[in-house]
N, C-alpha and C positions, 0 to 999 in steps of 0.2 A: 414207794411202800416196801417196808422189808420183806422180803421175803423166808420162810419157816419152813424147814421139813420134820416133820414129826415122823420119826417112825418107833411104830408098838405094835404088837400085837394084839392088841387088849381093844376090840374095838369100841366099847365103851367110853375108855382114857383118850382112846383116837379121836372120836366124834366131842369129846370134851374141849381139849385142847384145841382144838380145830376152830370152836361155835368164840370160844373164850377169845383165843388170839387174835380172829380176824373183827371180834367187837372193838377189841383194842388198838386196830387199827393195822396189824399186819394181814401178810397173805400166806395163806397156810397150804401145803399140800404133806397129803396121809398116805403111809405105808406099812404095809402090815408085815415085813420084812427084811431082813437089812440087804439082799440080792437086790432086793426092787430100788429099794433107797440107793443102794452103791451106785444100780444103772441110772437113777433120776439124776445122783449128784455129778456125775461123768457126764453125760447130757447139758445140765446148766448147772451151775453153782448157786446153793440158797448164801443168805447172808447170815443164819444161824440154824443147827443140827441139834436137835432134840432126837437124844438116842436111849432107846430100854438096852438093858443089858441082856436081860434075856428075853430072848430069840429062839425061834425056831431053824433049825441049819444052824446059820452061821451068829454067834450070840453079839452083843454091840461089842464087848472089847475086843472081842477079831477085828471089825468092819473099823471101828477107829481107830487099830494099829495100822489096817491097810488106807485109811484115809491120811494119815500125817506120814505115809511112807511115801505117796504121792506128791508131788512138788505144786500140781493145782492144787489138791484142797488141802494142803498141810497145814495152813494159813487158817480155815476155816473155823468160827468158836464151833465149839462142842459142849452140849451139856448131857450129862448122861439121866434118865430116867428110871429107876428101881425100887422094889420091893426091899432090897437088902440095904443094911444100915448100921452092919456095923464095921467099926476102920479098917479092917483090913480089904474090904468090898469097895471101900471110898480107894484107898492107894491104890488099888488094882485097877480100879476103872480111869483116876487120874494121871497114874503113870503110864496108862495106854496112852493116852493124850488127850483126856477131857478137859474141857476149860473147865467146866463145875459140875455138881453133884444134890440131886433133891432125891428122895426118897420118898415114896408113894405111900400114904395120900398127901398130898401136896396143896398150898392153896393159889389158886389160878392168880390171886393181885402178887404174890410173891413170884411167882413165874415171871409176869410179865416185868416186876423188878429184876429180876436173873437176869435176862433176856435183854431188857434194857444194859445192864451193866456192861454182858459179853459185848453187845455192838460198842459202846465206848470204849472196852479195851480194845476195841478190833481197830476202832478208829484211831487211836493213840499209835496204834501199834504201826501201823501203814504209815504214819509219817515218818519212821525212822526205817530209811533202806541200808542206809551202811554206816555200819558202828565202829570203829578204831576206842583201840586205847594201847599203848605201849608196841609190843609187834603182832595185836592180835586182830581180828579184821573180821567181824559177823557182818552178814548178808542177811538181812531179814525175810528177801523176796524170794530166795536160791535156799535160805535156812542152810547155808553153807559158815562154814567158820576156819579160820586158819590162824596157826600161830607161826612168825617168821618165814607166812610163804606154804608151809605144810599142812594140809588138812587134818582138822582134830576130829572126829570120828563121838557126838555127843546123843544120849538118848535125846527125848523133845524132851524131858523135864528139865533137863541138864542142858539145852540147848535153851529152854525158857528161862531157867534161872538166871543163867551170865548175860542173857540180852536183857533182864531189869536190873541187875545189878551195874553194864554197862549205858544204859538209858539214863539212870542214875549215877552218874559216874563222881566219884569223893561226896557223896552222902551217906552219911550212915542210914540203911535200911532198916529198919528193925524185924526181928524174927517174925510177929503175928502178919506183918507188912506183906513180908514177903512170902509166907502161907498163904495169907490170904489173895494175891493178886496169881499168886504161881499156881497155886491148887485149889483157887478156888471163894468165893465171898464169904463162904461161912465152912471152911474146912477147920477143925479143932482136933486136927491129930497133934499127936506128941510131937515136940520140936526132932526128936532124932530124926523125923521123916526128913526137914528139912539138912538139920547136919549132916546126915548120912550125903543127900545131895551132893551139900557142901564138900564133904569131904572127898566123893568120886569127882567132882567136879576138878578141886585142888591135881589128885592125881593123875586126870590126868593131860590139867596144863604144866603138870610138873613143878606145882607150884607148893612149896616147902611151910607148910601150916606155920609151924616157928618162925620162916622169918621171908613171909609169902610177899611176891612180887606183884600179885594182881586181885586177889580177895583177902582182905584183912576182917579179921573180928576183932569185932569189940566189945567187950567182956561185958554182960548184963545187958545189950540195947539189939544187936545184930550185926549185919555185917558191912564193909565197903568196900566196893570196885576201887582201883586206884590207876588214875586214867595216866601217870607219865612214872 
């Protein structure tokens, strides 16, 4: 049975979530703070994190910066849980390192599709421990990456990116594709979000946009990993 941390403060949303989840057949445990949650998740590992952003103390985007800076639960899906809704509140929470983004009020049979989803990408994701393409070499389990031997130094977004782009290696990705699996099932910010990636990304494998050795785009569709 999966197991769920919900942490809110809202005990309302807490005891909601809670009654909803485990009808649907998970197992649920509530915190009404992200200190309690950090020590629960340090303790034993849930298989998905429903997090509010705000908190009391410490708000969610602190707690899942310090969650994916740890090498146990960096790996772990994240969904972040919030009143606020508009994009620049989604990139902020995403680029901290949330797998997805619902906005409050929410409806509990869409959660448990969310929730569903995270565990599939979780599980897709675990079968790939080491990714090669040219002299580049991702660790999935370490979220270590090197180029020729030296370690490249990648945010998570930017460390998500090139691990589906390399998953998919010489397929063209398309832009909503890759929004949508990188930041999220229903994230609808502007494509810069993701070119911007893109392009930190390029710099800094060193990779020359004009006449790139490892992410090529393809004009109108997205982009492709080029694995030799």
């Amino acid at each position: 049975m999966p197991l769920i941390y919900a942490i809110e403060d809202d005990e309302n949303i807490r005891q909601l979530v809670k009654t909803a989840m485990e009808a649907f057949g998970y197992e649920v445990r509530t915190f009404e703070n992200a200190e309690a949650g950090l020590a629960a998740i340090q303790a034993h590992l849930p298989d998905v994190i429903l997090f509010d952003i705000m908190l009391p103390d410490m708000d969610g985007v602190t707690a899942v910066k310090k969650l994916r800076a740890d090498p146990n639960s960096a790996h772990l899906p994240i969904m972040m849980l919030t009143a606020k809704s508009s994009e620049i509140d989604k990139v902020t929470g995403l680029d901290a390192g949330a797998d997805d983004y619902m906005t409050k009020p929410f409806g509990l049979l869409e959660l448990k599709s969310r929730v569903q989803a995270l565990l599939r990408r979780a599980g897709q994701s675990a079968r790939h421990t080491i990714l090669t393409g040219q002299d580049l070499r991702l660790d999935c389990d370490s979220r270590d990456i090197t180029q020729g031997g030296q370690p490249v130094d990648l945010t998570f977004k930017e460390f998500e990116l090139l691990k589906l782009l390399m998953e998919n290696a010489d397929r063209v990705m398309s832009r909503s594709e890759l929004l949508n699996q990188v930041w999220g099932i229903d994230f609808e910010g502007e494509t810069r979000t993701l070119d911007m990636h893109i392009r930190t990304l390029r710099q800094k494998l060193r990779d020359d946009a004009e006449n790139p050795r490892y992410i090529r785009t393809i004009r109108g569709v997205g982009y492709r990993f080029h694995r030799e």
